[in-house]
N, C-alpha and C positions, 0 to 999 in steps of 0.2 A: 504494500500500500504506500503510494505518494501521500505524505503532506504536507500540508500546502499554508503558510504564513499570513493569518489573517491579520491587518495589521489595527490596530487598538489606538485612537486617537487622540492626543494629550486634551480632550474640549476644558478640562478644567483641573488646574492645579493649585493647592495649599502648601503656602511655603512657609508662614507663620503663624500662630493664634496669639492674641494679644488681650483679650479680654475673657473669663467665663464667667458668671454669677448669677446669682438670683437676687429680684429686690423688690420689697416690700413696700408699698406705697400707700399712703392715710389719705383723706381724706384733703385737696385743697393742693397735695405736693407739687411742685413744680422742677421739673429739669430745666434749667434754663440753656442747654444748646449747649452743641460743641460741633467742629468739622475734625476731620483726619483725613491722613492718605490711605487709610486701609477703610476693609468694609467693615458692615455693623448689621445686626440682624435683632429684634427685639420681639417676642413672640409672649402673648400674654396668656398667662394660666388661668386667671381666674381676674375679672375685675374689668372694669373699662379705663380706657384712657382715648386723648386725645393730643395725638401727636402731627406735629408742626415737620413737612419737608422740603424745604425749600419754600416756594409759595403755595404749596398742596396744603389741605388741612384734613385729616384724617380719627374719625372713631372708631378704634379697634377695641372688640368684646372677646371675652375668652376662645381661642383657639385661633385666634387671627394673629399673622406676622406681618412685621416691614424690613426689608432692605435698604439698607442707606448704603449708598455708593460712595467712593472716597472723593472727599471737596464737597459731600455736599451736608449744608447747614442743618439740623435736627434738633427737637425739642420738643416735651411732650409736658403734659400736666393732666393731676386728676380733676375731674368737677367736682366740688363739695357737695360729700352727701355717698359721695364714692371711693373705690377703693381699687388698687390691683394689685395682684404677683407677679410678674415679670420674670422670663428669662432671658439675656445677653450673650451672644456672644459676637466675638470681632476676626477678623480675621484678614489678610490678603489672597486674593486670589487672580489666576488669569488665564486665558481661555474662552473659547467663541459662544461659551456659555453665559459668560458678562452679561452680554447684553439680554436673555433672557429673564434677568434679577434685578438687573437697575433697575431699581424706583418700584420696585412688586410691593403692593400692599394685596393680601386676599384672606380667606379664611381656608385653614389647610381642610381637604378630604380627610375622611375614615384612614387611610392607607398612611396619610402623613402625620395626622393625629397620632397612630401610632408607632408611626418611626419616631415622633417628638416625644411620646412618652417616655420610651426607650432611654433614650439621651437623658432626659431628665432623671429619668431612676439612676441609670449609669452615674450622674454627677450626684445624686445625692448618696448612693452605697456609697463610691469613694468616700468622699466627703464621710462619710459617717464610721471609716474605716481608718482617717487619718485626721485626728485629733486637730494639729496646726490647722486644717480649714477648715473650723469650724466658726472661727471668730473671724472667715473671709466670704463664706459663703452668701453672706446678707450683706454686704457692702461693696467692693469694687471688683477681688479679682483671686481665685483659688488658683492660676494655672504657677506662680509664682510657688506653692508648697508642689506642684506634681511637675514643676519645669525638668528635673533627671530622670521622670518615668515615662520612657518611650511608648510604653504599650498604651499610660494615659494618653500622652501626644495623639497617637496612631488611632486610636479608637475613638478620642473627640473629633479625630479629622476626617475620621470614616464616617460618625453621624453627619455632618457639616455636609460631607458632600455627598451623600444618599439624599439630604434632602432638598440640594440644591437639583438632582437631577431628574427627582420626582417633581419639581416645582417649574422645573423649563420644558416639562412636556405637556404639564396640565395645570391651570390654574386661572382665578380668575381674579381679576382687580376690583377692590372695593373702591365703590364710588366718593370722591372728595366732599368733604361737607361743604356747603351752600349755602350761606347763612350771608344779611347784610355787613356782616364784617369782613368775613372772607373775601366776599366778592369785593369791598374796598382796596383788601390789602392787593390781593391780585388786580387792580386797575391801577393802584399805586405806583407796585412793583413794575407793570407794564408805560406807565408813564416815567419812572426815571429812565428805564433801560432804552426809551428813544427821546431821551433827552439829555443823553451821556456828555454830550457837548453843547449845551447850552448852558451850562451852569446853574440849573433851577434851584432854587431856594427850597430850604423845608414850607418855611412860610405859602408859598405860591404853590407847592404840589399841595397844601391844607387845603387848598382857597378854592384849587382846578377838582379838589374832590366834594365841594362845598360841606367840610367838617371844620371844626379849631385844631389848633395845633398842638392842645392838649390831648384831643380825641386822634390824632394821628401818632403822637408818641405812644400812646396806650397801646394802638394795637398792635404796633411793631412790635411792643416788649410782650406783649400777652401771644401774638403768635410765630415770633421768631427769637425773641432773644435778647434780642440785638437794638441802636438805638435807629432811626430814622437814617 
């Protein structure tokens, strides 16, 4: 018998992880935003939130993810009255699969529900296995106590990308929230970015969206972060 070399296409590689964790969020909490050159994936367990991408505005309820691409701006907050569990994690990656993940906001199927399960148990056994992450698991980052255990390495990278590859075949995008603010700030947004060289004023983008200039600071910070 001839065989014959099929050959197996690099569509998508993990060269580092940089964040793992779970977090706890009360009632009111606010992330106020960060960017990076790596990517970021935020998948809620239980809870609502509503998270800030760019000029997207999105509410994700239990079982729903977002991918955040690298360079791009993020930030979520809970509504009062609400609550979530979060799971994080970050990573680089590269391969013709990118572009099937940038900017995916959807709620996972039965099948990825429980690839996410998986992973989740997996990091809490560890975690419950080695004492040091147990005062990291709820704050920013376990992979610093499992940075010498390859097989940790090799097996969180193996969930990451089973379920990147279940989410570039099927998946569907949740729709952006729609609310009189949103739709400001995305006209806002759209108004400086062809008015790069004209110099506009805060004052004059308040005035061209007929708000105060009070009411345009707020919602910069309330849905991006950041100031005007």
């Amino acid at each position: 018998m001839i065989y014959m070399p099929f050959p197996v296409t690099n569509s998508l590689k993990i060269d580092n992880l940089f964040c793992l964790f779970k977090l706890k969020c009360r009632s009111g909490y606010t992330f106020n935003g960060e960017l990076h050159n790596f990517w970021e994936c935020v998948y809620v367990i239980d809870g609502n939130i509503c998270v800030s991408s760019d000029e997207n505005v999105y509410n994700l309820s239990k079982g729903d993810i977002v991918f955040h691409k690298p360079q791009e701006y993020h930030k979520f907050h809970i509504e009062e009255g609400c609550h979530a569990t979060l799971f994080d994690f970050s990573f680089s990656f590269e391969g013709n699969l990118a572009e099937k993940i940038a900017g995916l906001v959807c709620s996972l199927n039965e099948k990825q529900l429980q690839l996410m399960n998986m992973f989740i148990d997996f990091f809490d056994e560890e975690c419950e296995k080695n004492p040091k992450s147990k005062n990291s698991i709820y704050t920013y980052n376990v992979l610093p106590v499992f940075k010498n255990d390859e097989l940790y390495l090799q097996t969180a990278k193996f969930y990451i990308l089973q379920l990147i590859l279940s989410l570039s075949c099927e998946s569907k995008t949740l729709k952006t929230v729609e609310n009189s603010e949103t739709k400001l700030l995305k006209t806002a947004i759209e108004i400086m970015d062809s008015s790069v060289e004209n110099e506009l004023s805060i004052s004059e983008l308040a005035k061209s969206l007929n708000i105060s200039l009070s009411s345009l600071k707020r919602l910069f910070k309330k849905y991006t972060g950041m100031s005007v």
